[in-house]
VEXDREN-2710 file (C-alpha; in Angstrom, 1 decimal):
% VEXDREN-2710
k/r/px/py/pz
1/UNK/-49.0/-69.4/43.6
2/UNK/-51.0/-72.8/43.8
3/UNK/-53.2/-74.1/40.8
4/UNK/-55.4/-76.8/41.4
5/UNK/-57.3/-78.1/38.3
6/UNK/-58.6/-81.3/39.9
7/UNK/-62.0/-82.0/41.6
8/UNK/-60.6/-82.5/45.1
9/UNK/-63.4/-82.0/47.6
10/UNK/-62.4/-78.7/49.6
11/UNK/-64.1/-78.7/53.6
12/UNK/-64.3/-76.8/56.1
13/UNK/-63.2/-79.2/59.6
14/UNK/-65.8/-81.3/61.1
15/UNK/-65.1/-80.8/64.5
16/UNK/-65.1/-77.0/64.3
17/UNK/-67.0/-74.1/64.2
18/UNK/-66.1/-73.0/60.7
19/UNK/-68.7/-72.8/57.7
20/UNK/-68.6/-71.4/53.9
21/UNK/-71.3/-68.1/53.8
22/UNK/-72.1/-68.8/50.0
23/UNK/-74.1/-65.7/49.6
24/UNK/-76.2/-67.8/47.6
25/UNK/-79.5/-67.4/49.2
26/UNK/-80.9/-70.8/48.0
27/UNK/-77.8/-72.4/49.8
28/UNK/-76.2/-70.2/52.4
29/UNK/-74.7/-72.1/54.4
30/UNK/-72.1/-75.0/53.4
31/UNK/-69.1/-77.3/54.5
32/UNK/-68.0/-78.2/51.1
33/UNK/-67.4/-77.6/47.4
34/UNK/-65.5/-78.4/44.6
35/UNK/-64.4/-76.7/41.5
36/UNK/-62.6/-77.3/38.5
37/UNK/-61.4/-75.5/35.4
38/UNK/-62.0/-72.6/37.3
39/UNK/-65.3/-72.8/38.1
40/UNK/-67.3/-74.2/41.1
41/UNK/-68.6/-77.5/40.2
42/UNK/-70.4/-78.7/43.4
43/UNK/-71.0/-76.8/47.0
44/UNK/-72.5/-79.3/49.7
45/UNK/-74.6/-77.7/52.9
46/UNK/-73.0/-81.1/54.9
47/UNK/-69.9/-83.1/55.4
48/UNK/-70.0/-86.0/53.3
49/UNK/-71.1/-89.4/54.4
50/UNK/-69.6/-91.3/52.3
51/UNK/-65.6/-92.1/52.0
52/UNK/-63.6/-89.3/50.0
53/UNK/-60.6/-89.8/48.3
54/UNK/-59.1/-86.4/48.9
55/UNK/-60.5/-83.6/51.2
56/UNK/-58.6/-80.6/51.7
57/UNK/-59.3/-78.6/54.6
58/UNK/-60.1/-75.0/54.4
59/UNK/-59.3/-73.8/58.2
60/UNK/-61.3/-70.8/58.7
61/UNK/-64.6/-68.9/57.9
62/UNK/-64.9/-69.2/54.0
63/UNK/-66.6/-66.1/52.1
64/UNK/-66.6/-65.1/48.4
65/UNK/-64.0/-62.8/47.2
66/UNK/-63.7/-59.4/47.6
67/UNK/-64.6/-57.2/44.7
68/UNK/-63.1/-53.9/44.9
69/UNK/-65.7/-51.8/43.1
70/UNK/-64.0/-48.6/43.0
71/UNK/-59.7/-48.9/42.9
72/UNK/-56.7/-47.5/41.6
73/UNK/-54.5/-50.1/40.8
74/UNK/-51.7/-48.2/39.2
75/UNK/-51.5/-45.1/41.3
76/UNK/-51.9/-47.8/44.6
77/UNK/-48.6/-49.6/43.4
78/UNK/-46.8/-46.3/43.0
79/UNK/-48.3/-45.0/46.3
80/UNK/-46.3/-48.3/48.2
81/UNK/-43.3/-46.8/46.6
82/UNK/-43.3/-43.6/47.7
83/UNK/-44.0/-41.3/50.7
84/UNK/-47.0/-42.3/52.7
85/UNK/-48.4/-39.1/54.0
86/UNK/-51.3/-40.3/55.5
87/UNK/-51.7/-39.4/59.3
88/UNK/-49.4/-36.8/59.2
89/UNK/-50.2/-33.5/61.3
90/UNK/-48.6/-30.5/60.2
91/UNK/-46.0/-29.9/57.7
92/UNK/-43.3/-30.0/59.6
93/UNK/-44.4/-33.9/59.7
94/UNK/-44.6/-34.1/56.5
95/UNK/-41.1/-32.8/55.7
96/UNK/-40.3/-35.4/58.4
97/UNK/-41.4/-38.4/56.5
98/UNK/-40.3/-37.4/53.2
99/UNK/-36.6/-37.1/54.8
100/UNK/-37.3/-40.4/56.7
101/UNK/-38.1/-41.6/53.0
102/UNK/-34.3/-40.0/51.8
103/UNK/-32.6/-41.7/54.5
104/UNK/-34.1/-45.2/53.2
105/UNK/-33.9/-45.0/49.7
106/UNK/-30.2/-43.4/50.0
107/UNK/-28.6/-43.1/46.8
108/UNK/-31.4/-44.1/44.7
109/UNK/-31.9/-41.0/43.0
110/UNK/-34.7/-39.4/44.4
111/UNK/-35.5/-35.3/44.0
112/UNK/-33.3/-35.2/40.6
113/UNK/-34.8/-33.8/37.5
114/UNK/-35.7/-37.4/36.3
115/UNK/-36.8/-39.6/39.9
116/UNK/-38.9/-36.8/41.6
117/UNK/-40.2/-37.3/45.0
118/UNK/-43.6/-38.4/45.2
119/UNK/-45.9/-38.7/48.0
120/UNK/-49.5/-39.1/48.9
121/UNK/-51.7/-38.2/52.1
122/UNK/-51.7/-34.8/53.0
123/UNK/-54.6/-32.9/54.1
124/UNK/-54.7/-29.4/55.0
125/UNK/-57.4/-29.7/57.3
126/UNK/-54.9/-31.0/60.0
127/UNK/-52.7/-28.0/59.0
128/UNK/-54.9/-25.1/60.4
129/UNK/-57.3/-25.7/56.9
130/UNK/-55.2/-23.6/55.2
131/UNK/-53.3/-24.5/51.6
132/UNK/-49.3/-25.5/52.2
133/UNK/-47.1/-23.9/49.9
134/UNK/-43.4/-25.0/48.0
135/UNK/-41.9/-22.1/50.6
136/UNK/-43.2/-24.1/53.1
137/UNK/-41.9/-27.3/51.8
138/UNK/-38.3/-25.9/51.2
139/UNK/-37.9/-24.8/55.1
140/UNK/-35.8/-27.6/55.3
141/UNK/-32.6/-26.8/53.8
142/UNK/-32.5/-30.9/53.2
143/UNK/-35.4/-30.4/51.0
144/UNK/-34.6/-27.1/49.2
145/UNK/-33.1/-28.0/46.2
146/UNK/-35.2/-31.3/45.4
147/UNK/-38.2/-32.2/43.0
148/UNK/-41.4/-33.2/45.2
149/UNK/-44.7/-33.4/44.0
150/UNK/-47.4/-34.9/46.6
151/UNK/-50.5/-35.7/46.4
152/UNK/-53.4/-34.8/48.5
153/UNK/-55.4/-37.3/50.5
154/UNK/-58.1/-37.3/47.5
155/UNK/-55.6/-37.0/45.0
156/UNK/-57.2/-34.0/43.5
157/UNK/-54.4/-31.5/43.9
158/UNK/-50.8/-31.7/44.5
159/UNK/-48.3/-29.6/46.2
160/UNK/-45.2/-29.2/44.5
161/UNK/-41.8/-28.0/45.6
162/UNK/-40.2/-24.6/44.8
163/UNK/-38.0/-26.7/42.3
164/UNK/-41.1/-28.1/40.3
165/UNK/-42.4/-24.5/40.2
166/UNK/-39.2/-23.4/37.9
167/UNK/-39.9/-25.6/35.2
168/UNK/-42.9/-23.9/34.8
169/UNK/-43.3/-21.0/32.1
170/UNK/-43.2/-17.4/33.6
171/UNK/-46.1/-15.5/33.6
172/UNK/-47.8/-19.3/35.4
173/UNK/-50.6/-19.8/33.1
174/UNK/-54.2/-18.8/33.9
175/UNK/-56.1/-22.3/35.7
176/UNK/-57.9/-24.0/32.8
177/UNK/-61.5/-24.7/33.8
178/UNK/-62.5/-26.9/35.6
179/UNK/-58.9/-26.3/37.7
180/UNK/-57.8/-24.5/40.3
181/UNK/-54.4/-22.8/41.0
182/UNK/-54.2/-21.7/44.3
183/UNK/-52.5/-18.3/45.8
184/UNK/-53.4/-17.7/48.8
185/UNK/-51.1/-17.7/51.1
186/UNK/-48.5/-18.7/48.5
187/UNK/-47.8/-20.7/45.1
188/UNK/-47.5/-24.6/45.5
189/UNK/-50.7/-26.4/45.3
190/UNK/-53.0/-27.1/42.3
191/UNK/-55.9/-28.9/41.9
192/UNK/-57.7/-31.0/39.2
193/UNK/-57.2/-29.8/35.8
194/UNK/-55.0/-27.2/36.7
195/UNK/-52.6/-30.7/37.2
196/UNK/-53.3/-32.3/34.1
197/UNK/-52.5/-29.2/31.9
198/UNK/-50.0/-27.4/34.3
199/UNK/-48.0/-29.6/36.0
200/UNK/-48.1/-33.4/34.9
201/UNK/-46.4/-32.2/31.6
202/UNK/-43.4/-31.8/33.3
203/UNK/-43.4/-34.8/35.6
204/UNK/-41.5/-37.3/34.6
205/UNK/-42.9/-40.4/32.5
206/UNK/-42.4/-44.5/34.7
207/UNK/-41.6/-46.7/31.7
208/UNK/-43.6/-49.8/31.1
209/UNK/-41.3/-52.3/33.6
210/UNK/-41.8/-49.6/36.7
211/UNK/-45.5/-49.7/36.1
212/UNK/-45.9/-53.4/35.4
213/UNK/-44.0/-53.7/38.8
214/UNK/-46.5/-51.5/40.9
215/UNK/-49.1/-53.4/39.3
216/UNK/-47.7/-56.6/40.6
217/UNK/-46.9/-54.7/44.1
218/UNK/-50.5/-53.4/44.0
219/UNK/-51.9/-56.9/43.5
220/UNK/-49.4/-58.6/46.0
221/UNK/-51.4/-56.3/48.8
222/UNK/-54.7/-56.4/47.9
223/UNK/-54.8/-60.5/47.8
224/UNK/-53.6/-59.9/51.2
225/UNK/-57.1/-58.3/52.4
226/UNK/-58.8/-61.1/50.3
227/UNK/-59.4/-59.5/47.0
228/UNK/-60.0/-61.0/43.8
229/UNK/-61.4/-58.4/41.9
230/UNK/-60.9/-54.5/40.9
231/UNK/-63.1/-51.9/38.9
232/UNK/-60.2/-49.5/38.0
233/UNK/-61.9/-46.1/37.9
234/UNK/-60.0/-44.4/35.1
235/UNK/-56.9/-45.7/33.2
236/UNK/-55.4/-44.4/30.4
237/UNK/-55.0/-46.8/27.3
238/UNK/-51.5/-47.5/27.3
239/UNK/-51.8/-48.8/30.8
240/UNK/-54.2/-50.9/29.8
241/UNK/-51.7/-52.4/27.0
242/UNK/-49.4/-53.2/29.8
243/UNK/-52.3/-54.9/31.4
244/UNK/-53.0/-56.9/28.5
245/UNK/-49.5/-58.2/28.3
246/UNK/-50.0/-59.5/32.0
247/UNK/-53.1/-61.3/31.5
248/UNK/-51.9/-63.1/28.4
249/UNK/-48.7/-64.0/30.5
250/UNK/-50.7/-65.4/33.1
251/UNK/-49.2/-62.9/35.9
252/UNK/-52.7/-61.1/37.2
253/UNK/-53.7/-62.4/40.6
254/UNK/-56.7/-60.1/40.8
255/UNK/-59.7/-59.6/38.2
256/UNK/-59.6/-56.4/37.0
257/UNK/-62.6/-54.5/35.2
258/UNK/-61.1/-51.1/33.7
259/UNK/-62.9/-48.1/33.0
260/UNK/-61.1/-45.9/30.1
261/UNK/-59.6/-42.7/30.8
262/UNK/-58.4/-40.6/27.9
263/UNK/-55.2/-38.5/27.7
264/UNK/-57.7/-35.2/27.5
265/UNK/-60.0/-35.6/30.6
266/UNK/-63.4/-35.8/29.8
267/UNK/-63.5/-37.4/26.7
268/UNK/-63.9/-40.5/25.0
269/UNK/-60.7/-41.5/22.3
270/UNK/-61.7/-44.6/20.2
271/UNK/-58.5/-43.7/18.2
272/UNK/-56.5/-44.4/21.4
273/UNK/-58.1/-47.4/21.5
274/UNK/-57.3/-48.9/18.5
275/UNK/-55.8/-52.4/18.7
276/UNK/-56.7/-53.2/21.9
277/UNK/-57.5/-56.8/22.2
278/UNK/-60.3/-55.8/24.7
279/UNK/-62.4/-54.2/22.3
280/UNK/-62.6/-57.3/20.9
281/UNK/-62.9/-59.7/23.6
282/UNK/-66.9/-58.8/25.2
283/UNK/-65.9/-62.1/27.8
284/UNK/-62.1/-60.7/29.0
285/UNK/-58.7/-62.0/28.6
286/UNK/-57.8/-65.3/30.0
287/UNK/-60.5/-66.1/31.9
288/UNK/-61.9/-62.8/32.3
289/UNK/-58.8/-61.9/34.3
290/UNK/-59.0/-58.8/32.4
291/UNK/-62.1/-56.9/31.4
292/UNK/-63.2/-53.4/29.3
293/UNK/-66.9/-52.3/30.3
294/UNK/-67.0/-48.0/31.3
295/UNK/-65.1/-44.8/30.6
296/UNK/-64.0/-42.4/33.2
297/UNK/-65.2/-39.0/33.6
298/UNK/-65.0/-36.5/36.3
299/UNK/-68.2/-34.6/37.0
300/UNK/-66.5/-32.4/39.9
301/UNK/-63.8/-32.0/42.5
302/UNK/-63.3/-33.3/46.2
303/UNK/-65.2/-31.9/49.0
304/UNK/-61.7/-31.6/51.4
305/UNK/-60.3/-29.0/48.5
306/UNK/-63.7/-27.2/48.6
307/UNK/-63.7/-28.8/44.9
308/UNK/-66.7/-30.7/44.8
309/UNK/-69.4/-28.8/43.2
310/UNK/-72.5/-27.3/45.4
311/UNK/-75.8/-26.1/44.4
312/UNK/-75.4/-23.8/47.1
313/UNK/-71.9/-22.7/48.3
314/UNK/-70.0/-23.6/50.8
315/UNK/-70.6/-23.3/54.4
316/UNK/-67.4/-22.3/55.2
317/UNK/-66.3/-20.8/52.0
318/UNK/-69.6/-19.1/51.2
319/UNK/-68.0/-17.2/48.1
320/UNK/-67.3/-21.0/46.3
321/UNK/-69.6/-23.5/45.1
322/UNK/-66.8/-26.0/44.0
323/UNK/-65.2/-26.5/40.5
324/UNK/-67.3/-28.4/37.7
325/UNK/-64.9/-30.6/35.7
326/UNK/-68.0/-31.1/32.7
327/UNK/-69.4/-27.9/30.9
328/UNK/-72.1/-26.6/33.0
329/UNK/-74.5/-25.5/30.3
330/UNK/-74.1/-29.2/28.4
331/UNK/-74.6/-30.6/31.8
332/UNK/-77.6/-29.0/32.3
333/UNK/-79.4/-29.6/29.4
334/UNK/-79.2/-33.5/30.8
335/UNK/-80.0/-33.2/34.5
336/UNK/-83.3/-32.0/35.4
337/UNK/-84.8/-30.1/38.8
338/UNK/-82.5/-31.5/41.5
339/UNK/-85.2/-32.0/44.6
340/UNK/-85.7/-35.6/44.0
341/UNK/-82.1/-36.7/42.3
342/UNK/-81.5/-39.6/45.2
343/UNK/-84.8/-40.9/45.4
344/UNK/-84.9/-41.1/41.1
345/UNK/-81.4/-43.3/41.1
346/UNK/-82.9/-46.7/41.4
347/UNK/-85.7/-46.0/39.6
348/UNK/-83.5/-45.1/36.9
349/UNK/-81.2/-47.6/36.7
350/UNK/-78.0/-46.2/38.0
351/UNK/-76.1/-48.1/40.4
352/UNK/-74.7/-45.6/43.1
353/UNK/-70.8/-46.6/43.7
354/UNK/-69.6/-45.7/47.4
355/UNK/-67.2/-45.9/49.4
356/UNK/-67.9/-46.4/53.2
357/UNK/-64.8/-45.2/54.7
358/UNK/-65.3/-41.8/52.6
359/UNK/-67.8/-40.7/55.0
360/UNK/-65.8/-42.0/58.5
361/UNK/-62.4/-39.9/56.9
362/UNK/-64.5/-36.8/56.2
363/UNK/-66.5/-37.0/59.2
364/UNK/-64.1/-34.4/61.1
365/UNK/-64.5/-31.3/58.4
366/UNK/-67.7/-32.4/56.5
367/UNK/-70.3/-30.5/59.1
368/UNK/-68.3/-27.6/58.5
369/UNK/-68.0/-27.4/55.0
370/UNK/-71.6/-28.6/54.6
371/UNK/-73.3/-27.3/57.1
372/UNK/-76.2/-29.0/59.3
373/UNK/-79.0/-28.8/57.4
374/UNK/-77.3/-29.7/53.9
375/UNK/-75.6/-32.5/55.9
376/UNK/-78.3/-34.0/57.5
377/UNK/-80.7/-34.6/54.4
378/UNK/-78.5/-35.5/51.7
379/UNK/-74.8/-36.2/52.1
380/UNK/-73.3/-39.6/53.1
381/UNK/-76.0/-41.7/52.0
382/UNK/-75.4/-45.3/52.6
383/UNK/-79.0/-46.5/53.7
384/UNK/-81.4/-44.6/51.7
385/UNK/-79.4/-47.0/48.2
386/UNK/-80.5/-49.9/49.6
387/UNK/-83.6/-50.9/48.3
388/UNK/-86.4/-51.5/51.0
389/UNK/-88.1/-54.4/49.2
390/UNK/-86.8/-57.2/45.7
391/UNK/-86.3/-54.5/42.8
392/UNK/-88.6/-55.7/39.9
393/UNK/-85.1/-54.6/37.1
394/UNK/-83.2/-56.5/39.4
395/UNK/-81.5/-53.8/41.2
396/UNK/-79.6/-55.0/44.4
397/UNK/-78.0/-52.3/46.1
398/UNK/-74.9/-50.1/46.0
399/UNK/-71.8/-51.4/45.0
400/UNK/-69.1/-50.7/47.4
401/UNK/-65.5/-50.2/47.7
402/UNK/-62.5/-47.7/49.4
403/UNK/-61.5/-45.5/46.0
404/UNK/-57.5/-46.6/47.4
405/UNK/-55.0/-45.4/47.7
406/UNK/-57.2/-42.5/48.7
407/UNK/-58.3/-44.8/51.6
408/UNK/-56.7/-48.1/52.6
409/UNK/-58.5/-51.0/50.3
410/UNK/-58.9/-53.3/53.8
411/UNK/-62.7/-54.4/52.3
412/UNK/-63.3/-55.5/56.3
413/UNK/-62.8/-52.0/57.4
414/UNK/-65.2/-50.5/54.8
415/UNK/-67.9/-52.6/55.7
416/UNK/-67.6/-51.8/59.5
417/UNK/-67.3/-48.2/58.6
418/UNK/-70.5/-48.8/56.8
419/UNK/-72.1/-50.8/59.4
420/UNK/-71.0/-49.2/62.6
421/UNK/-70.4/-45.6/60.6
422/UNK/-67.5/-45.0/63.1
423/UNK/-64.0/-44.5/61.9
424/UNK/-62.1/-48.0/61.5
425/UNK/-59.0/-46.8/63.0
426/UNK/-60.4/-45.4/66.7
427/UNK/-63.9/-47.0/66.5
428/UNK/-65.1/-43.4/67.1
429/UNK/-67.2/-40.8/65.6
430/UNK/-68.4/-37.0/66.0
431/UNK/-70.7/-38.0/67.1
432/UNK/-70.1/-40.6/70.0
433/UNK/-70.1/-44.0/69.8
434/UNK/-73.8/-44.9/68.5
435/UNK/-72.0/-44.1/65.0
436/UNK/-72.1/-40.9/62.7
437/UNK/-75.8/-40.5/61.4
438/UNK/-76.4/-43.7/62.4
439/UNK/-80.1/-43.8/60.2
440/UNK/-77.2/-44.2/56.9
441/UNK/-76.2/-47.2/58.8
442/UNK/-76.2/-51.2/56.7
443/UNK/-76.5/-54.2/57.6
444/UNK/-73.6/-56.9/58.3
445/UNK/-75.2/-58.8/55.2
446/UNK/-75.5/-55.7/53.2
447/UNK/-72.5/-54.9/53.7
448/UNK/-71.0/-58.4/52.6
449/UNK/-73.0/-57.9/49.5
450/UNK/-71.7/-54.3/48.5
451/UNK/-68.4/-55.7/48.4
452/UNK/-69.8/-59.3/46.6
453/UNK/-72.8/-59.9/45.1
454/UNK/-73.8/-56.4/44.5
455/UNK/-70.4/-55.4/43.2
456/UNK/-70.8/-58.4/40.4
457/UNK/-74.2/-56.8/39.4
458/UNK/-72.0/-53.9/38.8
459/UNK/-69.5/-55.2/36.5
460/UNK/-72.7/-56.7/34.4
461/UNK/-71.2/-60.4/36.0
462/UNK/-73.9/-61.3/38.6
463/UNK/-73.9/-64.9/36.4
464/UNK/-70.0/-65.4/36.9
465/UNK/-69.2/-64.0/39.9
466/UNK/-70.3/-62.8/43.6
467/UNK/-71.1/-65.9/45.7
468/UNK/-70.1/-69.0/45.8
469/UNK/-72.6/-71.7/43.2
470/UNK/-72.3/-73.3/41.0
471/UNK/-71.1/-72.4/38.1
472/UNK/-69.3/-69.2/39.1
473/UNK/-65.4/-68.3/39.2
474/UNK/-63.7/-70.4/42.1
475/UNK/-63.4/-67.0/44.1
476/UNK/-63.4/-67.3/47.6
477/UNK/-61.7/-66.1/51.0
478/UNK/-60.9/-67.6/54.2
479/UNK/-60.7/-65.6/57.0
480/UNK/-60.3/-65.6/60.7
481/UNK/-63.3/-64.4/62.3
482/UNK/-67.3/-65.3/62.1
483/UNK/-68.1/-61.9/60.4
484/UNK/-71.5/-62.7/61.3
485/UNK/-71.7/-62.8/65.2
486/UNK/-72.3/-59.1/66.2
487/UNK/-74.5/-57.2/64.1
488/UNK/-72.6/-54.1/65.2
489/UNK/-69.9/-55.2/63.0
490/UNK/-67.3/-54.9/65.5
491/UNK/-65.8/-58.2/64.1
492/UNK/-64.7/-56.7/61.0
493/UNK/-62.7/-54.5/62.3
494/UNK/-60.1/-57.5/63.6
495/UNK/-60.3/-59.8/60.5
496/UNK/-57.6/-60.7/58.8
497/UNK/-57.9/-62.9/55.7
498/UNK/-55.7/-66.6/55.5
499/UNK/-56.1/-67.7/51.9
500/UNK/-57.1/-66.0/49.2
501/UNK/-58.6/-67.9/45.6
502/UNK/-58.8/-66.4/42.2
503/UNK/-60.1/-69.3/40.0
504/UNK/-59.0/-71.9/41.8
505/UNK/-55.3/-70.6/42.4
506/UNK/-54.4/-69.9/45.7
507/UNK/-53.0/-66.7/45.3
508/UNK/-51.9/-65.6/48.9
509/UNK/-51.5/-67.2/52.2
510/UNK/-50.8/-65.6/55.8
511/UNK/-47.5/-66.0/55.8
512/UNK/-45.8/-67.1/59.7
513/UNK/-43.8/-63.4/59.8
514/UNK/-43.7/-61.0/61.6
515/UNK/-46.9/-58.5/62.1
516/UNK/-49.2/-61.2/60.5
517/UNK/-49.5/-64.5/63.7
518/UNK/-51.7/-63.9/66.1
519/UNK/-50.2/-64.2/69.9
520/UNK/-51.0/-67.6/69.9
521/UNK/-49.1/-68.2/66.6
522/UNK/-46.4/-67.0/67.5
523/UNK/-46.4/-68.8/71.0
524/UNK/-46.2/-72.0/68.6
525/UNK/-43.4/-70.6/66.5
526/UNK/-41.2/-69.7/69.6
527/UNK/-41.6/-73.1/70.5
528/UNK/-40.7/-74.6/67.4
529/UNK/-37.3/-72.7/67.4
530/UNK/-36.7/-73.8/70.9
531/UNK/-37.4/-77.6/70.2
532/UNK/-34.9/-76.8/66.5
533/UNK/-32.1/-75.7/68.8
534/UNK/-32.6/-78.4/71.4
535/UNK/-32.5/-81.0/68.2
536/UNK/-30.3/-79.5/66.0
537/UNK/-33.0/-79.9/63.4
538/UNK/-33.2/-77.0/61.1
539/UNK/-36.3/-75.9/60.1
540/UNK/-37.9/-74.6/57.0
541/UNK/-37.8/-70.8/57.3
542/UNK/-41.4/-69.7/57.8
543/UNK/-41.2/-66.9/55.4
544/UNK/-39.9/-68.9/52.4
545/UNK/-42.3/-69.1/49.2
546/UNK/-44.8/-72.3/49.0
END
């Protein structure tokens, strides 16, 4: 990791096409800055005239940071640990990748009482629509005897092994509310707080050094898709202890907001709290690495478990409306008539969180579940947030991010799902190429600002953060691609990030390895080896630390 605490002038190549995007409209363009202590201390629209004594080049398109408004940083780091289930088609591929997983990680452990397999990524709609079960799971007489627990796609329910279903007390306990505990066609899956009280008890416990090391895991990726900033939606306090420790150690890479979530869902637990230095630090830990500003709640399920709740039921499940997580009654006696609920957000003060690529992975089942007209005037809303002329309160727009590891946290994808609303992945849609409901479409620019500007406004640090000025955290990006050419966002499909800078550390650099050159990179590289062997001069190995 590089620190640079000095005042060295930092510019863009003269002879090229690169330029900063401050996202500063009174200066949006630049070629140069400076910061120091942090903070940037000078941004320049032009090359200097006069002589320099150091310029460091910045070889790329420079942007602000990445703020992640909506993340998992703890689950994400556990998720690159265990079975990635995403993609996977029936169960028979997933019993394929969690042996593939096995055959890796031989001898480590995994499936015993105390190192369960975990997993993430299923989703039943690929498997007919119908539930899996811990029968189906143990098919495999490799997987019979072994502890799995895996998460679906939304992580909202999990579907447990045969062996996980034994610990449990016989008669299985009634779903609490607010949970669901489904039978049909079989035992193995449960869903919200039917997990918490049901099966997380038994699950065993990571101790403090396996979390602190999916933490740093976690981090390690996301500066690779030019993040420098996380609102973690819901972590438990003694999480949050262990990421106190690694912001007074100097070891976070990424500025993390945290939103509290209490042992018993739902609630708020100032006795948790106690002596946590963040209750008494309103500016963060070391340089507001580290902040404290929400609690998590849970209003409802996930629409691809037919959890999310529905005023009306389900299209294609018209006997359930979806499982409420808060009391009904106490709800109601806060929410009003619901007609004009969007429309009233702004107005209101709320700033709507969403996540683009949401809408592009739902796109296949959401008409179904939905249903045309319930669809069509008030799901997926990206647009209609956005508001249509300078908010007199100040209000800028959504904040948006991916909710990973539920989707990949690539920011670049999310905005082209949100500009193009066609799946990253294919670049297709339902509905053919012109993009699914293309009227929720953004902007390129709006889209830059979810993920910037707007997602500052959201952590209450539009004066710190979110473009690069003066005065704000030395947070910035460089990138390979002019996000701005093509309005359709097709650009930011391909981009892949170079540098990335948390207050004026460089944090991560593309790395010459393998799966991150471009063809032209590697080209060079092949060359270099072949003039090494013709000169017997041995060269630094491209993948060692700088």
């Amino acid at each position: 990791m590089e620190s640079q605490t000095g005042s060295s002038l930092y510019c863009v190549p003269k002879d090229s096409p690169f330029f900063i995007s401050t996202l500063n409209p009174a200066v949006s363009h630049a070629k140069c800055f400076r910061f120091q202590q942090g903070l940037f201390t000078d941004v320049l629209e032009n090359h200097p005239t006069s002589n320099e004594n150091e310029i460091l080049l910045l070889n790329g398109y420079v942007l602000p940071g990445i703020i992640e408004s909506h993340g998992h940083i703890l689950q994400y780091g556990e998720m690159l640990e265990s079975v990635s289930l995403f993609g996977t088609r029936s169960i028979d591929d997933v019993r394929t990748r969690i042996k593939d997983f096995l055959k890796t990680h031989k001898g480590e452990g995994y499936g015993t009482r105390e190192k369960w397999i975990r997993g993430v990524g299923w989703d039943q709609t690929h498997f007919g629509g119908v539930m899996p079960t811990a029968k189906e799971l143990g098919q495999d007489p490799t997987l019979t005897n072994l502890y799995i627990m895996l998460d679906r796609v939304d992580v909202h329910c999990v579907w447990t092994s045969q062996k996980v279903l034994d610990l449990l007390p016989d008669p299985l306990p009634d779903a609490p509310p607010g949970g669901v505990v489904v039978t049909d066609p079989g035992l193995g899956v449960f869903c919200d707080n039917a997990m918490d009280s049901i099966i997380f008890p038994y699950a065993p416990k990571p101790n403090v050094e396996q979390k602190s090391r999916w933490v740093e895991t976690a981090m390690s990726e996301l500066n690779k898709v030019g993040i420098v900033g996380v609102g973690d939606a819901g972590m438990r306090p003694d999480d949050i202890a262990i990421l106190e420790l690694m912001a007074e150690n100097q070891q976070l890479t990424i500025r993390i907001n945290v939103m509290v979530e209490c042992k018993k869902r739902n609630t708020f637990c100032p006795k948790e709290l106690q002596g946590m230095k963040l209750l008494n630090a309103p500016n963060g830990l070391r340089n507001q690495m580290l902040l404290l500003h929400g609690v998590k709640l849970f209003a409802d399920g996930a629409l691809g478990s037919w959890g999310a709740a529905m005023i009306e039921p389900y299209s294609d499940k018209p006997d359930i409306s979806g499982t409420m997580l808060i009391n009904e009654t106490a709800l109601t006696t806060v929410v009003s008539d619901h007609p004009d609920d969007q429309a009233r957000i702004a107005r209101m003060g709320i700033i709507p969180s969403i996540q683009p690529t949401h809408a592009t992975s739902d796109m296949a089942y959401a008409l179904s579940r939905l249903g045309p007209e319930r669809l069509g005037h008030s799901a997926y809303r990206m647009a209609s947030y956005f508001p249509t002329h300078k908010d007199p309160n100040g209000y800028p727009g959504p904040v948006l991010g991916s909710d990973f590891p539920v989707e990949p946290p690539n920011p670049f994808h999310g905005m082209y799902a949100a500009v193009a609303r066609l799946d990253p992945a294919t670049g297709t849609s339902p509905s053919g190429e012109g993009g699914w409901y293309p009227q929720e479409a953004i902007t390129v620019e709006q889209a830059l600002l979810g993920f910037t500007r707007n997602a500052a406004y959201g952590w209450f640090r539009e004066n710190v953060t979110g473009a690069i000025e003066v005065g704000k955290w030395a947070d910035f990006i460089v990138v390979d691609k002019d996000v701005w050419k093509d309005e359709t966002g097709e650009a930011l499909r391909d981009v892949h990030v170079t540098e990335t800078w948390v207050g004026g550390r460089k944090v991560y650099t593309r790395r010459e390895a393998k799966g991150e050159n471009s063809p032209q990179q590697t080209l060079i590289m092949a060359l270099q080896k072949l003039l090494s062997w013709a000169t017997s001069y041995t060269m630094r190995d491209a993948d060692q630390e700088l």
